[in-house]
C-alpha positions as CSV (number, residue, x, y, z in Angstrom):
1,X,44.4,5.1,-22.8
2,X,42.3,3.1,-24.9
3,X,42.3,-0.2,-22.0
4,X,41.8,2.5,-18.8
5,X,38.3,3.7,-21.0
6,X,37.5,0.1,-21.5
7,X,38.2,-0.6,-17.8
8,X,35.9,2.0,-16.5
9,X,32.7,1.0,-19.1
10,X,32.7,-2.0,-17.6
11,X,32.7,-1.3,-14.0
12,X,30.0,1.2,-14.9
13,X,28.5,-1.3,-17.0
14,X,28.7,-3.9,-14.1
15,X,27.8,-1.8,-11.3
16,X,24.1,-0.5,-13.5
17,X,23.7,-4.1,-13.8
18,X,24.0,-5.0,-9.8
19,X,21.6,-1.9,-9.4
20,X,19.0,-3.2,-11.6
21,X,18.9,-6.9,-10.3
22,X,18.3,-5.5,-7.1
23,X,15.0,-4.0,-8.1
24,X,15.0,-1.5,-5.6
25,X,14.6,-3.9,-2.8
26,X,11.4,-5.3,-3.9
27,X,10.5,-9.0,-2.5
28,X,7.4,-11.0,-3.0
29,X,5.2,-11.7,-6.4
30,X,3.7,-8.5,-7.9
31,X,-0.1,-8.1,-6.5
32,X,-2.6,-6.4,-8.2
33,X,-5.1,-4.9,-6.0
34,X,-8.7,-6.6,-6.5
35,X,-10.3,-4.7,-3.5
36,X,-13.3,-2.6,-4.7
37,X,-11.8,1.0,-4.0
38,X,-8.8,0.4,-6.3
39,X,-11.5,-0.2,-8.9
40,X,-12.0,3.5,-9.9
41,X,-7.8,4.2,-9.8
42,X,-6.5,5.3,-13.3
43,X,-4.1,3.0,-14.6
44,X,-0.2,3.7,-15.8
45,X,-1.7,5.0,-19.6
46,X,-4.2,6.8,-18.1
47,X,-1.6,8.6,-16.1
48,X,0.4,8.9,-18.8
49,X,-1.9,10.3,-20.9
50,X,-4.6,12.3,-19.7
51,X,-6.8,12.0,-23.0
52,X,-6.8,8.4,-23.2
53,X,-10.4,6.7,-22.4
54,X,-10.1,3.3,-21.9
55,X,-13.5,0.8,-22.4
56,X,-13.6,-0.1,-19.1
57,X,-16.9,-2.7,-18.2
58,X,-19.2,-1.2,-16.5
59,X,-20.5,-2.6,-13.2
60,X,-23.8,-5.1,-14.6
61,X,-26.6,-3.8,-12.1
62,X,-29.6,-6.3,-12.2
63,X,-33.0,-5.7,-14.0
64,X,-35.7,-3.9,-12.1
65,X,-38.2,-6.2,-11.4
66,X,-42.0,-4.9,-11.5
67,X,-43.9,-4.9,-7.9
């Protein structure tokens, strides 16, 4: 009994394993976006939890120069 319940936590083991390395068919390096519309996107915490407030820079705007 005992080496049947060790035989089938392995395979199970073994087969999570093989399903994780796959990642899902992912290929390619991970890419963060760097275009300006994906600036304003909330990130994974942020999604996570609504309260959080990051301290995100804000965009520098340029002096006003007098006429």
């Amino acid at each position: 009994m005992f080496k049947v319940l060790r035989i089938l936590v392995i395979a199970q083991t073994l087969g999570v394993c093989a399903v994780a390395l796959t990642a899902c068919g992912q290929k390619g390096p991970l890419v963060h976006p760097q275009d300006p519309l994906s600036a304003d996107r909330a990130t994974l915490l942020q999604t996570l939890i609504p309260r959080f407030q990051s301290e995100a820079p804000q965009p520098q705007t340029p002096p006003a120069t007098k006429p």
